[in-house]
C-alpha positions as CSV (number, residue, x, y, z in Angstrom):
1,X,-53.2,-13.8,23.9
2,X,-54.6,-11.2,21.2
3,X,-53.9,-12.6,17.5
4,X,-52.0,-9.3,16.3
5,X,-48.6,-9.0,17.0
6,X,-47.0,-5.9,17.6
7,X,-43.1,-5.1,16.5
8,X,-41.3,-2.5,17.8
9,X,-38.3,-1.6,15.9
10,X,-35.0,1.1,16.8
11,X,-31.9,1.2,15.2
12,X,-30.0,0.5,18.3
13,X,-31.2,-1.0,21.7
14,X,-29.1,0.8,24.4
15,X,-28.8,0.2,28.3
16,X,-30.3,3.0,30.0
17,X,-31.3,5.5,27.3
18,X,-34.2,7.2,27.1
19,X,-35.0,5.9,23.7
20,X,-34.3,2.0,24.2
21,X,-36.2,2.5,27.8
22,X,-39.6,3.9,25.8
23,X,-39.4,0.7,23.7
24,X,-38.9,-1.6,26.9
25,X,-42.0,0.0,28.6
26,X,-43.9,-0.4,25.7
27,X,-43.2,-3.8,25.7
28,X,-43.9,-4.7,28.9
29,X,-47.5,-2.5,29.2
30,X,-48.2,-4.4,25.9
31,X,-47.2,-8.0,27.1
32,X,-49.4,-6.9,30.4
33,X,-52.3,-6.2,28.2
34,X,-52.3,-9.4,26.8
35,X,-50.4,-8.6,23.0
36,X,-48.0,-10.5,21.6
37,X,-45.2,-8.1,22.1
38,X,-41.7,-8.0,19.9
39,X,-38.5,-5.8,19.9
40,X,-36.1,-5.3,17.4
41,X,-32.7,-4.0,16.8
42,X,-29.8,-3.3,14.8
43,X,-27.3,-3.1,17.2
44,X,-28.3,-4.4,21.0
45,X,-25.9,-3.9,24.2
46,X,-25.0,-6.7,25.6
47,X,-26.7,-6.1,29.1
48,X,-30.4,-6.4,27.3
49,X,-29.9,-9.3,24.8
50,X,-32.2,-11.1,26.5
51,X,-35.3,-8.6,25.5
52,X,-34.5,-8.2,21.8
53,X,-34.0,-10.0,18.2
54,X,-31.6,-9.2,15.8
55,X,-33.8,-7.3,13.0
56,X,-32.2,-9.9,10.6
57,X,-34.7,-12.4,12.4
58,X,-37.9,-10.3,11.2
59,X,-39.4,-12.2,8.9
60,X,-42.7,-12.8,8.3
61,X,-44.8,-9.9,9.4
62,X,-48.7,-10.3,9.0
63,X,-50.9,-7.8,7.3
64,X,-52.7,-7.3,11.0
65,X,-49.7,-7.0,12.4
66,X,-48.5,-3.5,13.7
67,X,-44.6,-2.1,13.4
68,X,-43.6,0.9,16.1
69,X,-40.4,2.3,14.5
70,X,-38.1,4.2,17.3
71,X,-36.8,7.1,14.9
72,X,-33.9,9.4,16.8
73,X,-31.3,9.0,14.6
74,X,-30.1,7.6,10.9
75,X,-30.1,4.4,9.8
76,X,-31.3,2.4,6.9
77,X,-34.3,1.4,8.4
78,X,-36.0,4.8,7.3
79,X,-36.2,3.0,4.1
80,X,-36.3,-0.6,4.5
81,X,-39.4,-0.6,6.6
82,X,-41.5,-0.1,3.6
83,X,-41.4,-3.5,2.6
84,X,-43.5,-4.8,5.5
85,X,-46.9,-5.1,4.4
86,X,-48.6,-4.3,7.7
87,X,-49.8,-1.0,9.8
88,X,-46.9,1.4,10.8
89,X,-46.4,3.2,13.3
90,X,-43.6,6.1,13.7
91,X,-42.9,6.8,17.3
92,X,-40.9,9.9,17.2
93,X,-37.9,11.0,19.4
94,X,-36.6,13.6,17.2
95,X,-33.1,13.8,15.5
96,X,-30.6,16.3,17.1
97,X,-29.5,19.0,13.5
98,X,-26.3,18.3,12.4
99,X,-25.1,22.1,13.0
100,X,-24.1,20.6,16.6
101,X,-22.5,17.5,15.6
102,X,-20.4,18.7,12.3
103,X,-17.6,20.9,14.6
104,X,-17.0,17.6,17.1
105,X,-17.8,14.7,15.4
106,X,-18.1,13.8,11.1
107,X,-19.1,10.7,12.0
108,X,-22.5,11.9,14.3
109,X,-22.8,14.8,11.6
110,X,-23.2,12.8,8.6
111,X,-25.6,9.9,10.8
112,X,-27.8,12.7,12.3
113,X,-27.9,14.4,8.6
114,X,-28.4,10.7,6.8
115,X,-31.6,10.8,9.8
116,X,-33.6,13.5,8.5
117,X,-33.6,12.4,4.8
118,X,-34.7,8.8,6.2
119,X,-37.8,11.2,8.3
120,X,-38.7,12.9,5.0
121,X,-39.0,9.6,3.3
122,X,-40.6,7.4,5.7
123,X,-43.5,10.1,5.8
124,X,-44.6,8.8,2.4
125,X,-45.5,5.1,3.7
126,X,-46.1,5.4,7.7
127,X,-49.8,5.3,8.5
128,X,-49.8,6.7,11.9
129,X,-47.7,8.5,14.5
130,X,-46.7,8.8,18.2
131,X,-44.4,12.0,18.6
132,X,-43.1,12.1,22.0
133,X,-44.0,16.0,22.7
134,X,-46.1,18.7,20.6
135,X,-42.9,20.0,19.4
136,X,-41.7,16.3,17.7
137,X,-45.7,16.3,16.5
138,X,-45.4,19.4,15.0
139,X,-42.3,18.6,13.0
140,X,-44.4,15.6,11.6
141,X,-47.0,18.1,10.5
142,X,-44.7,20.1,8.5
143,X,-43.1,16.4,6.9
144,X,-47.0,15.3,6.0
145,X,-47.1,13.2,8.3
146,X,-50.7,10.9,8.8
147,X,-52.8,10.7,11.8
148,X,-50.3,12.1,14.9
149,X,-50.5,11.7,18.3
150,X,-48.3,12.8,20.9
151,X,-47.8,10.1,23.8
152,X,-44.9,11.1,26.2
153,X,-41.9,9.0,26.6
154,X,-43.3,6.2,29.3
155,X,-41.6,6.6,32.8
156,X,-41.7,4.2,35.7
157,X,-41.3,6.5,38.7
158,X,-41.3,3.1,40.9
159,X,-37.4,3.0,39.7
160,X,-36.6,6.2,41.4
161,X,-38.0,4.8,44.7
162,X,-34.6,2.9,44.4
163,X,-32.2,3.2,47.4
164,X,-30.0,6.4,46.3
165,X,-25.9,5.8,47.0
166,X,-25.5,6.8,50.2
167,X,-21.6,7.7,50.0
168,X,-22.4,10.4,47.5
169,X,-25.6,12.0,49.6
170,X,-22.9,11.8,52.4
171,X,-20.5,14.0,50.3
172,X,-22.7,16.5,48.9
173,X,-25.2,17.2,51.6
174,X,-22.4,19.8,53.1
175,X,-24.4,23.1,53.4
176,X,-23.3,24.0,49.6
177,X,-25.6,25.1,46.9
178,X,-25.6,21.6,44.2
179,X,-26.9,23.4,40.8
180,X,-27.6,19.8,38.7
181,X,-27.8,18.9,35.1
182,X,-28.4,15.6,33.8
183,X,-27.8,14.8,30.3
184,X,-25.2,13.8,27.9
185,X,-21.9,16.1,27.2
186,X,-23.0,16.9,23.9
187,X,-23.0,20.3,21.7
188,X,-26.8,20.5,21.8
189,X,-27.1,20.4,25.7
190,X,-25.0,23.7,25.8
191,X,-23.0,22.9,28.9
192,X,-20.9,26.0,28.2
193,X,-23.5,28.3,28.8
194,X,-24.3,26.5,32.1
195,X,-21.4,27.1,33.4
196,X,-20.8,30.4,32.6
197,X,-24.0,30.8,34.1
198,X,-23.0,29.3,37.3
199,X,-20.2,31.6,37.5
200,X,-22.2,34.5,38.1
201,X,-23.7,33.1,40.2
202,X,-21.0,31.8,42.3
203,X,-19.0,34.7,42.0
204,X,-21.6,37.7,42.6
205,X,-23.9,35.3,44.7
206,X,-23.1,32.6,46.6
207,X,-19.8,31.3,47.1
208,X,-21.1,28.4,48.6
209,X,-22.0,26.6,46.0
210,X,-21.2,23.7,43.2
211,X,-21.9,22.6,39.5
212,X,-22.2,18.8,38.8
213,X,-22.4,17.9,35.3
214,X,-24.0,13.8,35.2
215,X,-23.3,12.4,31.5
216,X,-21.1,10.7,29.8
217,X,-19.2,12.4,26.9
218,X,-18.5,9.5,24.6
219,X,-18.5,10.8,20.9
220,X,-17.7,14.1,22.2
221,X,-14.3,13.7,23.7
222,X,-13.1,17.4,22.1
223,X,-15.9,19.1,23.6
224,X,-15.9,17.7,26.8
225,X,-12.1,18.9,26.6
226,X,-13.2,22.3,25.6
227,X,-15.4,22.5,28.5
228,X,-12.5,21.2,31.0
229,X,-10.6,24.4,29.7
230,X,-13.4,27.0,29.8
231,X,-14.0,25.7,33.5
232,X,-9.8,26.5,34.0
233,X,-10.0,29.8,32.9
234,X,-13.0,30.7,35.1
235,X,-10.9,29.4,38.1
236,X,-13.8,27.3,38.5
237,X,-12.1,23.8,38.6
238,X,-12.8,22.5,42.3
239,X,-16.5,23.6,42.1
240,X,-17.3,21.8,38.9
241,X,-18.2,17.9,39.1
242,X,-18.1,15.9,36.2
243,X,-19.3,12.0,37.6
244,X,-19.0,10.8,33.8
245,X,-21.2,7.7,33.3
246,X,-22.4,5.8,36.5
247,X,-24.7,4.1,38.1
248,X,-28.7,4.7,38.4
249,X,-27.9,4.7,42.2
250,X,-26.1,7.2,42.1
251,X,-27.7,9.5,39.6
252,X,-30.6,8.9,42.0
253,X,-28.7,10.1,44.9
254,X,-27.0,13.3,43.1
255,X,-31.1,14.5,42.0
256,X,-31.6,14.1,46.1
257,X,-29.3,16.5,46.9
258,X,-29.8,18.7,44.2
259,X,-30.8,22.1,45.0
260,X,-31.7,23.4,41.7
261,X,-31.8,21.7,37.9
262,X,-30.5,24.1,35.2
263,X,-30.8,23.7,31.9
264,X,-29.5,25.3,28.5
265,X,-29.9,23.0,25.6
266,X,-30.4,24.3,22.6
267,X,-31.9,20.4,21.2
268,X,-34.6,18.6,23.5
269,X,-37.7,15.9,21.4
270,X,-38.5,15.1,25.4
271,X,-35.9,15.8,27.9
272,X,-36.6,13.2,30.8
273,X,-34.6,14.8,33.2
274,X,-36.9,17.6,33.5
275,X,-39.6,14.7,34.6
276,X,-36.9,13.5,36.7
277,X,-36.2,16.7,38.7
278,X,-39.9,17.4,39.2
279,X,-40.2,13.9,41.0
280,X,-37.5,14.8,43.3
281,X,-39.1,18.3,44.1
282,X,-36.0,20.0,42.6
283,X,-36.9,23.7,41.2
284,X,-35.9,24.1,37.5
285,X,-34.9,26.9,35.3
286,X,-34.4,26.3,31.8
287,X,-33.6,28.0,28.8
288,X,-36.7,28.3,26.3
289,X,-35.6,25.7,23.2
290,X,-37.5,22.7,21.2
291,X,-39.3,20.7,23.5
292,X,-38.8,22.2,27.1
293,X,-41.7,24.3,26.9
294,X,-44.2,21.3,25.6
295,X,-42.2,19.3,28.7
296,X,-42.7,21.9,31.5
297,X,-46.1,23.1,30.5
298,X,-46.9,25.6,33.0
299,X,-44.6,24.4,35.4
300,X,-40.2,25.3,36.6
301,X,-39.1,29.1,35.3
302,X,-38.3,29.7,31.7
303,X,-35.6,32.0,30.2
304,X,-36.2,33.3,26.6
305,X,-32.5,34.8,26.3
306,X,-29.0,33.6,27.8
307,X,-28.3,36.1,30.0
308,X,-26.1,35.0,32.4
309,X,-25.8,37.7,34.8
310,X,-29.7,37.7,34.9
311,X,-29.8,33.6,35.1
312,X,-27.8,33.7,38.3
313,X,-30.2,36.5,39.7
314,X,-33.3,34.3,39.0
315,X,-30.9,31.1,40.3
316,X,-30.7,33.2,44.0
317,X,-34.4,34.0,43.4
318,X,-35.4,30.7,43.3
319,X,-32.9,29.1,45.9
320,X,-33.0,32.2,48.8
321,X,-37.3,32.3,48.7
322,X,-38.7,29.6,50.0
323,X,-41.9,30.7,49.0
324,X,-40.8,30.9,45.7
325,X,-39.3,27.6,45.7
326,X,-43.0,26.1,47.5
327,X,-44.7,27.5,44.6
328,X,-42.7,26.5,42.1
329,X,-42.4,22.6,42.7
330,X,-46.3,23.0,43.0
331,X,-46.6,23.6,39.7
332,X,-44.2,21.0,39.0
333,X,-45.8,18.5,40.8
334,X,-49.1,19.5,39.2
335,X,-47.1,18.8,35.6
336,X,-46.1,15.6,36.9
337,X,-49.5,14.0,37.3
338,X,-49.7,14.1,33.2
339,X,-46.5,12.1,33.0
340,X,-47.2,9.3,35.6
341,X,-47.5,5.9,34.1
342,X,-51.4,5.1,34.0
343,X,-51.9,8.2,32.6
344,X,-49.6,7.5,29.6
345,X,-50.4,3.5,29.4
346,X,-54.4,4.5,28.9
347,X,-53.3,7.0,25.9
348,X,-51.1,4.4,24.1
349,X,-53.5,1.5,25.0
350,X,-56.5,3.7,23.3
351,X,-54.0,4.5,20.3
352,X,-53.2,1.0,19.9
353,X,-57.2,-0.1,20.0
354,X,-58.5,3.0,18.0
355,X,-56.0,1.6,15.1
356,X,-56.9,-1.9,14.6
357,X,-54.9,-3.6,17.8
């Protein structure tokens, strides 16, 4: 084993999100590679206790030593961090603005605003960086941030060789149009603007068609709710699914029968289900915020304004040509290539060296 250790630290180690996942595949590539590899949390689900230390057990951290800090969100560790004596690392997710939170949740608002004074400060002592995209990189540049480098989240496509649920391919695969979007029912990701969207689309288009929403809306309860009503007025309540929060089976198994991935968030640092939907071939058309562009490079169709009459035009563009739909998930699949795993390993394994590891 190398002599340096390196620490990776996040406020809260999660099962399943994209966050706590980057840290876990940085561990393992790490551990592969022959470091000495350690995660730590503040608050760690129960169903990955096994991976990660209480950050009350970090103690002695050597002057050799490098720290990754997991920054998405606010928490003391912004601060505290300074008192390790070693080389540190900010691997940034980004920090959804509070404008989204404050009308749903005080509690979210006050986290997410506590988050960005924690980024301003931890730009004064952090000797290197990782942003996730070039939109996350450049948000370092404007905080002073030293010596960035933008490494994408890590994703192991073997996991979406996975068997899919069967039940639910059985289900949906019944001749209708399934327009998909994967991501948590949150303010940010603009669910309202998808389904007005879809309406157009179902009412001037193709009646033969469906909206599922995958996500779970904890923290957002009265949005979610606001959502369920919007959906009542546009008589649209049979052809909107909401699965709520489920298993990776079966998330697999709703992006393979998934005819198109639409997407109008306002807030993306990454967005991994845009990676997601170009491994399963699935067209997308998003709306032009934060980091899709840097996600989709020159790949899916992009919408600078939220036209919804015109988005349901482009959605029967895209679905009725098949042409169009060919050359679309080409350029996808061309995308895809600077996402897959070797690829990204190499780039943080040369970071890693090129800094003292």
């Amino acid at each position: 084993m190398r002599k340096i250790k390196i620490i990776q630290v996040l406020p809260t180690m999660s099962y399943g999100d994209a966050v706590s996942n980057d840290a876990i595949n940085i561990d393992k590539i790490l551990r592969k590679n022959g470091y000495t590899s350690e995660l730590y949390a503040e608050n760690i689900d129960k169903r990955v206790k096994d991976k990660v230390f209480n950050i009350s057990k970090l103690k002695k951290v050597n002057k050799n030593d490098i720290l990754i800090y997991h920054k998405s969100t606010g928490t003391d560790l912004s601060f505290s961090l300074q008192k390790y004596k070693c080389k540190k690392i900010m691997r940034y997710h980004n920090i959804t603005p509070g404008k989204y939170m404050e009308k749903y949740n005080k509690y979210l608002y006050n986290l997410v605003e506590y988050g960005r004074k924690g980024l301003k400060y931890a730009s004064t002592y952090f000797d290197y960086s990782l942003a996730v995209s070039d939109y996350n990189k450049n948000e370092l540049d404007e905080l002073k941030y030293k010596n960035i480098m933008t490494v994408p989240i890590l994703i192991p496509f073997g996991d979406y060789e996975k068997v899919p649920d069967k039940k639910i391919i059985k289900t949906y695969s019944d001749g209708k149009k399934n327009i998909l979007f994967v991501g948590r029912i949150a303010p940010n990701k603009a669910h309202e603007d998808i389904i007005k969207s879809f309406y157009y689309y179902k009412k001037y288009v193709s009646e033969d068609s469906r909206l599922i929403l995958v996500g779970n809306d904890g923290g957002f309860e009265n949005y979610s709710k606001l959502l369920k009503k919007l959906i009542k007025e546009l008589n649209l309540e049979s052809d909107v699914i909401f699965p709520g929060h489920i298993k990776f089976e079966e998330i697999l198994a709703f992006y393979k029968v998934a005819d198109l991935f639409l997407c109008m968030s306002e807030h993306e640092g990454f967005c991994v289900p845009l990676v997601e939907s170009m491994f399963f071939e699935i067209p997308i058309l998003a709306y032009n915020s934060s980091a899709i562009k840097y996600t989709l490079g020159n790949s899916g169709v992009i919408v600078n304004k939220k036209d919804y009459f015109l988005i349901s035009e482009l959605m029967n563009f895209i679905l009725s040509d098949e042409n169009v739909k060919k050359e679309i998930i080409k350029k996808q699949n061309k995308r895809l290539e600077d996402f897959k795993l070797e690829k990204v390993e190499k780039q943080l394994l040369e970071f890693i060296k090129r800094i003292g590891g």
